[in-house]
N, C-alpha and C positions, 0 to 999 in steps of 0.2 A: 420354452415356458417362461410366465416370470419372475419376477423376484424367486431367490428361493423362500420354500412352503412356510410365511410365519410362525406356522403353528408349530416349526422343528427349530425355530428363532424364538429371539425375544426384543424384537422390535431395537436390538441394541446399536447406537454406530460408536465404532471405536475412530479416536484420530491419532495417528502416528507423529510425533516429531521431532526433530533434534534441536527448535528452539526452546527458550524456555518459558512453561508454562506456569498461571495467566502470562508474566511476563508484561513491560509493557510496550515491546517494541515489536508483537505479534500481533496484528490487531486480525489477521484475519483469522488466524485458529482460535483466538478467544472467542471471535463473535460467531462463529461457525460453533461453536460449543454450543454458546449462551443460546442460540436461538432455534437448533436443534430441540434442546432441553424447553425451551419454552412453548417449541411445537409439538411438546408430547415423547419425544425419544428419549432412550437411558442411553447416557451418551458417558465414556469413556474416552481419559484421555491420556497415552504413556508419552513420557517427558523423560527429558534427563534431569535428573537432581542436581538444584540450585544451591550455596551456600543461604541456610537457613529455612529450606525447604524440606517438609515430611517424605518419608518413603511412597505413604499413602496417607489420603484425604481423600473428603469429597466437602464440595465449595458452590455456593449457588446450585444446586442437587447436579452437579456433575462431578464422577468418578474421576480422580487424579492419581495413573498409577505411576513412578518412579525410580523404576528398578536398578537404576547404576547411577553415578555423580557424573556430572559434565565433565567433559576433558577432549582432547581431538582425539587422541587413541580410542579411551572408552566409550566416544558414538560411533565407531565404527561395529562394537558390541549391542549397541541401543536395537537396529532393525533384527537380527534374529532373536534376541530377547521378545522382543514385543512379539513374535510371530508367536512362539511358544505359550508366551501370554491370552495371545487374538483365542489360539486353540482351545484352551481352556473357558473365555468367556461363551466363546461360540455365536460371534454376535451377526446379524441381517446385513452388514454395509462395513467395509475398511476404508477408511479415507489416508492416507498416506500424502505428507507435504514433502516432496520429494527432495531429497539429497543424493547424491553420486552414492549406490548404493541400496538405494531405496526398493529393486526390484526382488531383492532379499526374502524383504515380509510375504509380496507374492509367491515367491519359489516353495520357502519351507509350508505356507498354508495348503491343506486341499483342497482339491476342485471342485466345484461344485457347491460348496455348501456356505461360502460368505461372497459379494459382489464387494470384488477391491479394486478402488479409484486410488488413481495418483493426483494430487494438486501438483502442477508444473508453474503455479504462479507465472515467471516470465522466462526464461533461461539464460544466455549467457549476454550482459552487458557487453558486448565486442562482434565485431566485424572481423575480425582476425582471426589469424591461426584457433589460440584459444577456443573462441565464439564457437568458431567451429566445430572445435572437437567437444566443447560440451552441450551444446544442442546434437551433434552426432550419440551422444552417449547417451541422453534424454530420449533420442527416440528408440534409441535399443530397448533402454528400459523398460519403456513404456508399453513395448508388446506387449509385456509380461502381466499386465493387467487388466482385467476388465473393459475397462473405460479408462481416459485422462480428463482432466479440467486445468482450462487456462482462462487469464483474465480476460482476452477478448477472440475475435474471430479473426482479425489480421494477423495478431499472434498466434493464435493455432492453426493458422493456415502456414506462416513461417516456420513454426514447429515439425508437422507432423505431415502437412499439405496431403492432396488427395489421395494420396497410394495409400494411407493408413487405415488400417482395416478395424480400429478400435473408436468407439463410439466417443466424440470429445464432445463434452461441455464448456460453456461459458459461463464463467463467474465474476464479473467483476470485480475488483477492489474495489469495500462502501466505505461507509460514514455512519456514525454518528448524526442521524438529522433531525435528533429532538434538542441534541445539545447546540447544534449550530442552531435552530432557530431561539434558544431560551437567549434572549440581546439581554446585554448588559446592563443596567443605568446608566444614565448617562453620569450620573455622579462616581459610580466605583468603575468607569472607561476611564474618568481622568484618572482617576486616584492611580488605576492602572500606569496610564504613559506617564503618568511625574514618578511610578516608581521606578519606572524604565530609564527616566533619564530625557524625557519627551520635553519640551516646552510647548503653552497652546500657539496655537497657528501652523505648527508644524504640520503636515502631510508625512505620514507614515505607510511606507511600504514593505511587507513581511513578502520573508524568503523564507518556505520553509523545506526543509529536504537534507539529502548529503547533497557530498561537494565529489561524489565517487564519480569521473567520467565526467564530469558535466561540464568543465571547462568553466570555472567559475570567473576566471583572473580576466575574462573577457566580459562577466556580467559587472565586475567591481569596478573596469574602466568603463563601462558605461555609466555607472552610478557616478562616478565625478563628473564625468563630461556633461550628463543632466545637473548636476547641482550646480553648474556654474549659470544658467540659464534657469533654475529652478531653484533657488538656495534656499526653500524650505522644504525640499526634498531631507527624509531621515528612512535608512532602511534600518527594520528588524531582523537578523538573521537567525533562525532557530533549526537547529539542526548540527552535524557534526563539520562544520567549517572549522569550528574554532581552535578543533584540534588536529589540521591538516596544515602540519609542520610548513613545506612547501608554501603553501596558498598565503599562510600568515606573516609569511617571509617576503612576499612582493610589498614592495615601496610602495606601490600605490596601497593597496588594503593596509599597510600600517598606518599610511597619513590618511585614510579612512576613520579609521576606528580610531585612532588617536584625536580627531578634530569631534567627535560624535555625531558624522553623517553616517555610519552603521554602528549598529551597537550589536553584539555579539551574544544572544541568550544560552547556545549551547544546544546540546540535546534536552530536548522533556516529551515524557511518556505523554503519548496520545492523550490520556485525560487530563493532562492540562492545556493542550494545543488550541481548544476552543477560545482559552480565553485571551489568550496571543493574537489570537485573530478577530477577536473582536474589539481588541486596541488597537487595529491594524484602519489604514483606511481604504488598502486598497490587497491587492495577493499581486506578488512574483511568481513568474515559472521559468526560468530561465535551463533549457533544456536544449542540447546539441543539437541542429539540425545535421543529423547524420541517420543514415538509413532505418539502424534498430530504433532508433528512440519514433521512427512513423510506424511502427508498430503496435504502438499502445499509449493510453491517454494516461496524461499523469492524473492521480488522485490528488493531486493536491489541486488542483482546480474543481477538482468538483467541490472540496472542501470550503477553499475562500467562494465559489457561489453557492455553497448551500448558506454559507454567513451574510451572504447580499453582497459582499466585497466583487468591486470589481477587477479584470486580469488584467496583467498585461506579460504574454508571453509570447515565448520563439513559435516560430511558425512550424514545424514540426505538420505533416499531414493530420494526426490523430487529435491535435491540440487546436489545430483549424477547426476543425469539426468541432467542439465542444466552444470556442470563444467566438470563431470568426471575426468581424474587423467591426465591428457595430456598438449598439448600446451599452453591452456589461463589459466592454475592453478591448483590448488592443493584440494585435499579431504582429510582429515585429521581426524581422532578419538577426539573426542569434549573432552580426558584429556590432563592438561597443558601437558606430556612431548611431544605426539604425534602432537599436534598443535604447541608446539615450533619448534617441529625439521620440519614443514611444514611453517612456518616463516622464518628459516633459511634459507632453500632452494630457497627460491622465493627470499631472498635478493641476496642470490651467484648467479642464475639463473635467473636473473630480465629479461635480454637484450632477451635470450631465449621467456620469457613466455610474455612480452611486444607485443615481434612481433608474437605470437600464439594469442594475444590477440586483434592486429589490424587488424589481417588477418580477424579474425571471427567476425568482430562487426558488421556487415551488418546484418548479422543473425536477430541481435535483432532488428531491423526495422519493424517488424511485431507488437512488442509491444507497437508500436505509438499508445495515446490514439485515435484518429483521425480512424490509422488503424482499431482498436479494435470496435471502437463503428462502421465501418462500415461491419468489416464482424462478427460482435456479437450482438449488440444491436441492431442494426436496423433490422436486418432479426428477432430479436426474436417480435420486434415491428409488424411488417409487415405479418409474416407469423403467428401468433398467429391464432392459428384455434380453436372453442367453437361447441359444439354441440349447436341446435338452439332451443331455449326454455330456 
């Protein structure tokens, strides 16, 4: 049959997670909420409690329940809490953002009467042992559910691959793509890079992201090695570089950041990201060519082109696919000399790959959370089909 009978529901989806909600370093369960809610569901959300957060709320008309305070002990209490909670609201759909653990909420629930999804977002960053054993542990899991959702199709095919007997969706990682297209002034861009530290004629390239895996000490010697042939090259970096003790200790990246050919923003919550990149003139992707990383496209490319910025990043199979070697950027071999001389290029040929870059941003309008969750998540909601027993 399908879905179970709504009329013994209430059209409710609860989401499970052990980040913290809204939170701003969760962009996909907030917009998975928000957009839920705006397409008509009562959508519930349990979370761990945050210092300064309620036990319970409800916020933009979405239910926030809260039943224990963060801690690593105490979310290991979070999934069978939330189970006994699920029970009582009795809702149409579980969505669960999965953690080592996660298949919990499935077990203690009964059969039959909620369709519960696991989010698998990406699984283990590693090649190795590790990698292993936690994508091996992800697909145990995952039996245990209904259905799973990953962000793309080469990833759920690394995941789960053909033998799996459970219905997988794809979900993207979106965007934001009313704020990326709302452009700046050009009077509050400057005001922007002078408070940055910019001067005009500079050429500005934003890095944003971690520094976790990525081998960054090889993106920062390419970044000298173009400035010496490009000395109005300046990168932005936003994200948690600045605090990876290690990376900030190599000689090169201190006579970096000490001369102000990179300047150091830090972490900032997704809502202010937009406006970093739109004092940007161009987007970095500077990601491993190593096997996991051809498994999925970074979001931050979609992001610097849904702003018209042009790329230039590692050649990565998935990243091919999205930039390719043309109008809106460049692909480049992930060592410094090849990524320098793809730096340089894009400062001499900015005006070029600018306007290959405005042309094509429309494109990425498909990536609106909004979009996403109506032709991804809602259909996997909706058309969820179960044999009956």
């Amino acid at each position: 049959m399908s879905l179970p009978d709504r009329a013994k529901h209430n059209g409710r989806v609860v989401i499970v997670t052990l980040k913290e909600f809204p939170g701003h370093f969760f962009p996909e369960g907030k917009n998975y909420a928000r957009c839920l809610c705006e397409a008509g569901r009562r959508v519930t959300v349990i979370a761990p409690r945050y210092p300064g957060q309620l036990d319970k709320e409800t916020a933009g008309g979405i239910e926030i329940i809260r039943p224990l305070k963060a801690g690593r002990l105490r979310f290991k209490l979070l999934f069978p809490l939330a189970a006994f909670i699920i029970r009582k609201l009795n809702p149409e759909s579980v969505i669960v953002f999965w953690e080592p653990g996660a298949a919990v909420v499935s077990w203690l629930l009964p059969g039959g009467k909620t369709v519960k999804l696991c989010d698998f977002r990406t699984g283990a960053i590693n090649d190795g042992i590790k990698g292993r054993v936690i994508d091996g542990l992800i697909r145990f899991e995952a039996r245990f559910f209904d259905g799973v959702m990953t962000i793309d199709r080469a990833l759920g095919d690394k995941l789960f691959g053909a033998a799996f007997k459970r219905p997988v969706f794809y979900l993207p990682m979106g965007l934001d793509y009313g704020a990326c297209q709302a452009a700046l002034q050009p009077a509050e861009r400057e005001r922007l890079r002078a408070g940055l530290g910019f001067s005009p004629g500079q050429v500005i390239g934003i890095y944003v992201g971690t520094s976790y895996r990525r081998e960054l000490e090889k993106f920062f010697a390419a970044v000298a090695l173009a400035n010496r042939t490009a000395p109005d090259l300046r990168v932005l970096v936003v994200g948690d570089a600045a605090s990876d003790a290690a990376l900030m200790g190599r000689e090169t990246v201190r006579r970096l950041v000490a001369s102000g050919i990179v300047t150091l923003a830090g972490g900032r919550p997704f809502a202010e990201l937009v406006k970093y990149l739109k004092a940007a003139d161009f987007g970095i992707c500077f990601v491993p060519q190593r096997p996991y990383f051809d498994k999925q496209t970074s979001t931050k490319i979609k992001e610097y082109s849904a702003c018209a910025l042009p790329v230039v990043t590692t050649a990565t199979a998935a990243n091919r696919q999205l930039v390719g070697h043309g109008a809106a950027g460049l692909v480049a071999e992930d060592d410094p000399e090849s990524f320098a001389a793809a730096l340089t290029e894009m400062v001499g040929r900015l005006g070029f790959f600018r306007a290959g870059a405005a042309a094509g941003r429309t494109s990425f309008a498909s990536y609106d959370w909004a979009e996403l969750v109506r032709r991804h998540l809602l259909p996997a909601l909706a058309q969820f089909s179960r044999e009956e027993g």
